[in-house]
C-alpha positions in Angstrom: 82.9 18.3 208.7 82.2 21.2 206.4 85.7 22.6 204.4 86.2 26.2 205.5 85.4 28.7 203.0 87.6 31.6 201.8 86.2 35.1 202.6 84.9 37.0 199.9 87.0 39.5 198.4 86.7 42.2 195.7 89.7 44.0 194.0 90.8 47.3 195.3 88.7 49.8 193.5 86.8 47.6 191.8 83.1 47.0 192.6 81.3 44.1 190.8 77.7 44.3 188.7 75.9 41.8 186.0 77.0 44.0 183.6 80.4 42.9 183.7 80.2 39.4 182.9 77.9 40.7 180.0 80.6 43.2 178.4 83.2 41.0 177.5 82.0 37.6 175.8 81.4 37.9 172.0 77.8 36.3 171.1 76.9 34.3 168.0 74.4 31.8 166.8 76.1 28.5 166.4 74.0 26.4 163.4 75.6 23.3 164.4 74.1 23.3 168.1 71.2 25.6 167.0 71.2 27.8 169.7 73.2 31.2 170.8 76.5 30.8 171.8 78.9 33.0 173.8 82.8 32.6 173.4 84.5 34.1 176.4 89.1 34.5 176.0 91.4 34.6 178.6 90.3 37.3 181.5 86.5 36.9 180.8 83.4 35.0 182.2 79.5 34.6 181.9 76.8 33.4 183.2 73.5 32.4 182.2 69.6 31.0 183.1 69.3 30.9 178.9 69.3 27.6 177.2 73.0 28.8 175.7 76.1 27.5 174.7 79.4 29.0 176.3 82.4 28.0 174.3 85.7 28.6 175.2 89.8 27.2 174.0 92.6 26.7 176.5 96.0 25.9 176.4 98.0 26.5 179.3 94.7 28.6 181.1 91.8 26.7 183.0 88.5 27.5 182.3 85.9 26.4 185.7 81.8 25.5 184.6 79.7 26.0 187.9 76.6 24.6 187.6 73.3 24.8 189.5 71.4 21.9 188.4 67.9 22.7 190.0 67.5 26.4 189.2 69.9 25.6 185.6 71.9 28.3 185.8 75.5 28.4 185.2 78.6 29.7 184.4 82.0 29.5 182.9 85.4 31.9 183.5 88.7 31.5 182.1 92.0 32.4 183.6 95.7 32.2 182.9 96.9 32.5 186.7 96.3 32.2 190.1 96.9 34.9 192.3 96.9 35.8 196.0 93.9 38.0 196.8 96.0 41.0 198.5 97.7 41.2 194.6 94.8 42.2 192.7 95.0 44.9 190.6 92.2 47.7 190.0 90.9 47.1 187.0 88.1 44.1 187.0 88.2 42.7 183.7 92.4 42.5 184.4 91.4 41.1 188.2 89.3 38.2 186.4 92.6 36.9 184.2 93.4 35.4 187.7 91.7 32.4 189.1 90.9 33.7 192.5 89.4 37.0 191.1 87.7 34.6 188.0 86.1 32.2 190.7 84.6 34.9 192.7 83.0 37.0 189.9 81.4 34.3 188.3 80.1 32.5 191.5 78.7 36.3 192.4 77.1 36.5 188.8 75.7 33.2 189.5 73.8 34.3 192.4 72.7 37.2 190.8 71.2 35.1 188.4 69.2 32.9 190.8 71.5 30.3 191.4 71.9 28.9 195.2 75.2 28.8 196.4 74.7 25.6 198.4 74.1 23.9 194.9 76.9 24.6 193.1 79.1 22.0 191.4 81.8 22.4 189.3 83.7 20.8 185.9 87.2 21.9 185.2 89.4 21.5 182.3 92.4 22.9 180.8 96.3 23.4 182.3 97.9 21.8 179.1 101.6 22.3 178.9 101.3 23.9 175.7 104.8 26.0 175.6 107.8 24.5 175.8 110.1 26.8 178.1 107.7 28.3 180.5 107.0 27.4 184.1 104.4 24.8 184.3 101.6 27.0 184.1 99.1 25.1 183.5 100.3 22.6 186.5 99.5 25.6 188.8 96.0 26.3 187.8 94.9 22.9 188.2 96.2 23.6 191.8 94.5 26.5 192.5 91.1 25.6 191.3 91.1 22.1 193.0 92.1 23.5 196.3 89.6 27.0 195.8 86.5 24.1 194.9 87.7 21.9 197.9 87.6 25.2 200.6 84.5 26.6 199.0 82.8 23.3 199.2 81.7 23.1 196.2 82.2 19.4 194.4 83.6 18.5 191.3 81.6 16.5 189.0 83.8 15.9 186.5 87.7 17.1 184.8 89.8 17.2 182.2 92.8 18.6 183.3 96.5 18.6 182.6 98.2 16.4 179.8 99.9 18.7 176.6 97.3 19.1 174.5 95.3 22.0 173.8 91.4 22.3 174.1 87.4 23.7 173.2 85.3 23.5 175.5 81.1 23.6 175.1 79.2 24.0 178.4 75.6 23.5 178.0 74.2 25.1 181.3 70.3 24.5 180.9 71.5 20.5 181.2 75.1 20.3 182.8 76.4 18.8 179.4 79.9 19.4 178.6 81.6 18.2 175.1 85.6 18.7 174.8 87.5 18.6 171.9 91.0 17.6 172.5 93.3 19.5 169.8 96.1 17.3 170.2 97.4 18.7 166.7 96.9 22.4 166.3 97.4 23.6 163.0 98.0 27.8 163.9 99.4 29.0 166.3 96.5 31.1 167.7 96.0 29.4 171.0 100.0 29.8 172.1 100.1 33.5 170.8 97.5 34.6 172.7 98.7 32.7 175.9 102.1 33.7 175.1 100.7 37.6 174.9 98.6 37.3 177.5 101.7 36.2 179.7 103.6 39.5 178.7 100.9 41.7 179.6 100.0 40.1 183.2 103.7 40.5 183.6 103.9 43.9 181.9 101.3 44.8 184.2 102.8 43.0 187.6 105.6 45.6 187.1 102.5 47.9 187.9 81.5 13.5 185.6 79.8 13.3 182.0 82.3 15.4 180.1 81.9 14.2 176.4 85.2 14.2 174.5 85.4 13.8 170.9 87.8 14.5 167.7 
């Protein structure tokens, strides 16, 4: 029997294009993989038929790598919460900081870069409990994604989820690769202050497989 899929949803007021998967990652050339790389932070995703490296950290957030192995296009998001789709808010690049906002834009940038639906398979990492006194945050984005990939039918090929450690991820779309680099000791504080911010505004504006790891 084939799982149900959730309908398709856009935030109120917000109409999706290419562009804004494009607008919000910060490109570089990484010397040590040789090829261009795009780091995307909390509330951003991309997607790509380029030979590319999309690098992202988490902490508390989850970041989701859809893959479509025959056409080799794919895609990563990363988001802090999940969110029922009647909350969205207006803006898109706020929408995305959620995961059922984040899964949606990417799977539609995706498709817009030839990708077929029916192939897509996913690899998931994150939801460390990184902060001590906060709600398990990262418990409830492992959650949501699992059950959003097991109602859009799309399998999971591989995950690294949970535990209290802090992460980088590489996702190498041309080949599926993932490498993951468990920061079990971080030496700033970067990764919790920008959770820890990020928190504050979402709340701030509420009131309105073959995964590689290595050391």
């Amino acid at each position: 029997m084939t799982a149900a899929r959730s309908p398709r949803f856009e935030p109120a007021g917000a109409r999706w294009s290419p562009a804004m998967a494009q607008g919000k990652a910060s490109k570089y050339f990484d010397r040590h993989f040789q090829r261009h790389a795009m780091k995307i932070l909390p509330g951003e995703f991309y997607a790509t038929a380029k030979d590319e490296v999309i690098v992202t950290v988490l902490g508390s957030c989850v970041t989701a790598c859809l893959l479509d192995p025959v056409a080799m296009v794919g895609g990563m998001n990363h988001f802090m919460l999940p969110l029922s789709r009647t909350d969205q808010g207006h803006d898109v690049f706020f929408a995305a900081r959620y995961g059922a906002a984040a899964m949606e834009y990417l799977i539609n940038d995706l498709l817009h870069h030839g990708a077929d639906r029916e192939r897509l398979v996913a690899k998931v990492f994150g939801g460390g409990k990184v902060m001590d006194g906060l709600s398990d945050v990262g418990g409830q984005n492992i959650l949501f994604v699992r059950t959003f990939l097991q109602q859009e039918g799309i399998p999971v090929w591989s995950e690294d989820l949970g535990g209290a450690c802090a992460r980088k991820v590489y996702f190498f779309p041309h080949t599926g690769q993932v490498l993951v680099k468990r920061l079990t000791r971080v030496h700033n504080s970067t990764v919790l202050e920008r959770e820890s911010a990020y928190l504050h505004e979402v709340d701030q504006n509420n009131q309105g497989g073959d995964v590689e790891l290595f050391t």
